[in-house]
Backbone bond lengths (Angstrom), bond angles and torsions (degrees), N, CA, C in turn:
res aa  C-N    CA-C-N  psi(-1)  N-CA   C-N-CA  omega(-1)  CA-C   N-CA-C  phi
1 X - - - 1.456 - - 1.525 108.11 -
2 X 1.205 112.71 143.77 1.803 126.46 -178.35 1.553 93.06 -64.37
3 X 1.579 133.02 128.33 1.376 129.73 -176.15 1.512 99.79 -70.34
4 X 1.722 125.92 -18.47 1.490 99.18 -178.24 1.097 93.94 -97.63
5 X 1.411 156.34 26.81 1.341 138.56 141.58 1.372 114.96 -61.26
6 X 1.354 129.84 -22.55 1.369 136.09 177.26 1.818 109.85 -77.18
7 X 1.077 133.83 -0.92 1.329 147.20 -155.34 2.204 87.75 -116.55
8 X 1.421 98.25 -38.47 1.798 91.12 -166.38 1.286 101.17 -51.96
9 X 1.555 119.49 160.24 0.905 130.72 176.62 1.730 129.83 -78.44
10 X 1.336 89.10 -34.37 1.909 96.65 157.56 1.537 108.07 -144.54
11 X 1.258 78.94 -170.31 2.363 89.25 -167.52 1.682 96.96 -122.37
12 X 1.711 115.78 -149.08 1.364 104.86 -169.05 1.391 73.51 173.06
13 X 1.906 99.69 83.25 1.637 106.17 -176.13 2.182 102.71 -90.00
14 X 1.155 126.59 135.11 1.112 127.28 -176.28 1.635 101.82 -122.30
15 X 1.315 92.37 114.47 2.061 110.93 159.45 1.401 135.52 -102.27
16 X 1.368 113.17 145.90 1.527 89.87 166.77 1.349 113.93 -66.33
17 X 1.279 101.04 162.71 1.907 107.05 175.16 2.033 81.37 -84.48
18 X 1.374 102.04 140.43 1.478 125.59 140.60 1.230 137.44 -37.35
19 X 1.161 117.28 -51.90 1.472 138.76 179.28 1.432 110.42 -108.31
20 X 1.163 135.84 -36.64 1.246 144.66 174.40 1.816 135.93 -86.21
21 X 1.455 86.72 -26.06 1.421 97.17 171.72 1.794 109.65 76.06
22 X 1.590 121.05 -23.86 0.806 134.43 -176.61 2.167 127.88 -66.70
23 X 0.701 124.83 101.07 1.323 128.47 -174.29 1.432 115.73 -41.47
24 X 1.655 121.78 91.00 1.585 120.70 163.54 1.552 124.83 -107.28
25 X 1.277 109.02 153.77 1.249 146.23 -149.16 1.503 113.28 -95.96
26 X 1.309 151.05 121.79 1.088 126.08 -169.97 2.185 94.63 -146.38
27 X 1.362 110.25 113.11 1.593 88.41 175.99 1.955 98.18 -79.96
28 X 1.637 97.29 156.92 0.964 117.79 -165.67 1.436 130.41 -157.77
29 X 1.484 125.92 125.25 1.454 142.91 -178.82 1.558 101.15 -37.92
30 X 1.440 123.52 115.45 1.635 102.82 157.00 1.525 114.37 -141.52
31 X 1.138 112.05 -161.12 1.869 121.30 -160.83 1.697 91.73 -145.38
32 X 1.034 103.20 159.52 1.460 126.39 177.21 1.352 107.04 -126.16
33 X 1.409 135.04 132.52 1.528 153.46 -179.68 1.174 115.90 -155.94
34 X 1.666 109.81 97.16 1.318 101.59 -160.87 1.171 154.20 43.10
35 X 1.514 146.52 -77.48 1.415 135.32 113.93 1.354 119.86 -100.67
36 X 1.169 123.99 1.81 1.528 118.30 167.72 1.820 109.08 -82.88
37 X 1.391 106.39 143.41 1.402 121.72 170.48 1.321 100.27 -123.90
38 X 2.065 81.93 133.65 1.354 85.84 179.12 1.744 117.85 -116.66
39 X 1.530 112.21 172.32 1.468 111.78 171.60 1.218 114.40 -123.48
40 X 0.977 114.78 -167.70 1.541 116.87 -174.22 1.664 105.60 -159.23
41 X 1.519 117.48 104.13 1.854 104.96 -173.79 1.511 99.16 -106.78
42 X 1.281 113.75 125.38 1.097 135.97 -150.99 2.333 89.74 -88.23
43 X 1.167 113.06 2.66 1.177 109.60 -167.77 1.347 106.17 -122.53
44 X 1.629 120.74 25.76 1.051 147.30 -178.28 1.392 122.82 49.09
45 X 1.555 109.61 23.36 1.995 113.97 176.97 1.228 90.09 108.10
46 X 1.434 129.65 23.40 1.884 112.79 -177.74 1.749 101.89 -114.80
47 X 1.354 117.40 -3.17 1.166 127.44 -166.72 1.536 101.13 -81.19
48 X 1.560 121.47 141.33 1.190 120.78 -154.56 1.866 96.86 -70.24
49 X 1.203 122.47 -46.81 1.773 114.85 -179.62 1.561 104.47 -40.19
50 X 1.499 113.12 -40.49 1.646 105.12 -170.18 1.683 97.89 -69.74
51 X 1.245 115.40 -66.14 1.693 107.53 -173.37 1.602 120.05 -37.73
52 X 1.618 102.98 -36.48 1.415 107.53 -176.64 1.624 103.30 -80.10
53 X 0.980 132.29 -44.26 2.246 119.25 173.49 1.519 91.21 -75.98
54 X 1.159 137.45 -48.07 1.603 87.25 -178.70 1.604 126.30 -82.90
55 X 1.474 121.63 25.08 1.518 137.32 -158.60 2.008 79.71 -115.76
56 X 1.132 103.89 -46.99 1.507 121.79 -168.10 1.485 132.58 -134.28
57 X 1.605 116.75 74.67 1.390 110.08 -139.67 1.691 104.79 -66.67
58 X 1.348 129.25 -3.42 1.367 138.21 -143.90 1.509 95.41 -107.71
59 X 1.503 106.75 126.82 1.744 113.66 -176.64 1.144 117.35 -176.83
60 X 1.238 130.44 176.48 1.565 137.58 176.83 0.923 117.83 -134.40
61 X 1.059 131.67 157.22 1.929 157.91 -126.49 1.314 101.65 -176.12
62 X 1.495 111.33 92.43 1.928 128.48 162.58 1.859 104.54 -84.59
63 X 1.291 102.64 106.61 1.755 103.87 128.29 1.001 137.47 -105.82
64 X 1.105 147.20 135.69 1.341 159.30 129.97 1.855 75.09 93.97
65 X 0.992 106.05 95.19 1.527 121.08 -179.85 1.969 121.38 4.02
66 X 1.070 90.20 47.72 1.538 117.33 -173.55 1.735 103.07 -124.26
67 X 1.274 123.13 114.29 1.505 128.43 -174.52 1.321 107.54 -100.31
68 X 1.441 122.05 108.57 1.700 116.34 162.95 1.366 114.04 -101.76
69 X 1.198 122.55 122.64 1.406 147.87 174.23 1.776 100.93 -49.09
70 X 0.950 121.87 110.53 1.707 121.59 -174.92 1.584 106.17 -131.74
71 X 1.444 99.60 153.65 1.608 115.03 -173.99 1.962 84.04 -115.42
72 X 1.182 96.61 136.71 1.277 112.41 179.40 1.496 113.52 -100.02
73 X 1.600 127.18 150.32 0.967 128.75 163.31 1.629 121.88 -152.48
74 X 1.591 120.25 142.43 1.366 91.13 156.34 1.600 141.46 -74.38
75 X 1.367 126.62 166.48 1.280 113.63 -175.13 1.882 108.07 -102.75
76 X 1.626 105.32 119.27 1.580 118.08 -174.14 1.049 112.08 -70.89
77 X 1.599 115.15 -60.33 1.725 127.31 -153.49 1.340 121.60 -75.70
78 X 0.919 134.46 139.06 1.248 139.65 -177.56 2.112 112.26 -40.01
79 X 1.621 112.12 -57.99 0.883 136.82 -172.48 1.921 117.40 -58.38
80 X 1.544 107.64 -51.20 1.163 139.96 153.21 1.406 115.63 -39.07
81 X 1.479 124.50 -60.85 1.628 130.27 161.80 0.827 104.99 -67.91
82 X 1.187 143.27 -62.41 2.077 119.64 -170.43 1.335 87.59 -56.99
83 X 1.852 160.62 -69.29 0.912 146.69 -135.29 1.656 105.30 -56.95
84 X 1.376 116.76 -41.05 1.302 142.43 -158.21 1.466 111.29 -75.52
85 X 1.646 115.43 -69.33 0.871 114.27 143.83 1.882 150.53 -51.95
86 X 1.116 92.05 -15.49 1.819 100.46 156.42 1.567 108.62 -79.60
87 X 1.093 110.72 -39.65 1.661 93.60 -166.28 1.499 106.92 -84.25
88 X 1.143 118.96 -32.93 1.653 109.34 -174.64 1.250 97.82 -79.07
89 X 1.652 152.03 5.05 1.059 136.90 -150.62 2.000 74.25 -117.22
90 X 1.494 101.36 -66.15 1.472 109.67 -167.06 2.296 112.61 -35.89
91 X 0.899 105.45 -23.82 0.965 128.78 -160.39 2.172 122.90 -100.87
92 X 1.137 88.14 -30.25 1.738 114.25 153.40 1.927 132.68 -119.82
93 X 1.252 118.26 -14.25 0.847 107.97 -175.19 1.627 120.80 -78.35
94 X 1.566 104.65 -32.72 1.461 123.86 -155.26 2.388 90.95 -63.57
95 X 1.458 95.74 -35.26 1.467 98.55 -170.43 1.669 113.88 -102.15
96 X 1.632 116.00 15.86 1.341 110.73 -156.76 1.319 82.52 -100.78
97 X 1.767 148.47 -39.96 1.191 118.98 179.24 1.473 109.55 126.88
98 X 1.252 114.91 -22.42 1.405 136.75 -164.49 1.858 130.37 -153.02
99 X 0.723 159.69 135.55 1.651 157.15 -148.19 1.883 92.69 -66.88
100 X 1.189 114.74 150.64 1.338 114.41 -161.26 2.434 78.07 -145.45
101 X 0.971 108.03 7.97 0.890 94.54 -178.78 1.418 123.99 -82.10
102 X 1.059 126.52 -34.92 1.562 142.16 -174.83 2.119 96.10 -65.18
103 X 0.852 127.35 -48.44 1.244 156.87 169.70 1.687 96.28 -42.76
104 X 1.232 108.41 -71.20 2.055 124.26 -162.26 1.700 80.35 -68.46
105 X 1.302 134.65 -67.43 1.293 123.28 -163.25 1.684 122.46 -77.67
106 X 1.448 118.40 -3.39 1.589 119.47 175.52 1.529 111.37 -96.28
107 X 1.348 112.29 -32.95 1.358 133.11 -159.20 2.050 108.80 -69.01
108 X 1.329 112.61 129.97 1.057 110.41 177.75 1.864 118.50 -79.00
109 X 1.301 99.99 122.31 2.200 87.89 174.52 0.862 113.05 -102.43
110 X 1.910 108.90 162.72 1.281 119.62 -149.31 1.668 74.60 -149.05
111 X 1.372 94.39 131.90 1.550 105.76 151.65 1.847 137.09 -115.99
112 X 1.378 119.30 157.96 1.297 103.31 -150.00 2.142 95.23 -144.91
113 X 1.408 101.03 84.70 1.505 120.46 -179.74 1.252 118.70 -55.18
114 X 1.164 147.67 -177.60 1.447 147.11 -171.79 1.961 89.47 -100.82
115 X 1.004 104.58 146.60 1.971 113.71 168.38 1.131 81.82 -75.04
116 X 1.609 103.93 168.30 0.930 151.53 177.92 1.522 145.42 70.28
């Protein structure tokens, strides 16, 4: 990944639909960790992008009109989620205006590896 693609302010994660088969689009908050990008669904994994990568782990992630092919996952381990949740939090909260904390600690993460 281009290191200032990790600086954009959102991404443009795309899944298959589950049920539909159909390709949706979702803009979206993320973090950079090495090559994993992370998310954070504030609707605890019930939000249709989460059902659809873990229904279909295979997808892409546009910044700044640059498409990375990503394998989706949720995040299990204890160690892995604080990682996850620190970085997308460290990275929006300082400019969002308002406590982002209640949010960084309810929110389910999802991480999203390079294919192949």
């Amino acid at each position: 990944m281009n290191p200032q693609h990790a600086e954009a302010d959102y991404g443009y994660l795309t899944t298959t639909g589950r049920t539909s088969g159909r390709l949706h689009t979702v803009e979206i908050w993320f973090a950079v960790s090495g090559e994993t990008i992370y998310l954070l669904s504030g609707s605890g994994g019930k939000s249709d992008w989460c059902r659809n990568l873990e229904s279909d782990p295979s997808a892409s992630f546009r910044i700044a009109r640059t498409d990375y092919p990503v394998t989706g996952r949720r995040v299990r381990t204890n160690v892995e989620q604080q990682t996850a949740r620190e970085a997308v939090f460290a990275k929006y909260d300082p400019g969002y205006g308002s406590d982002l904390t209640g949010w960084r600690d309810a929110s389910a993460p999802y991480a999203l590896s390079p294919a192949g």
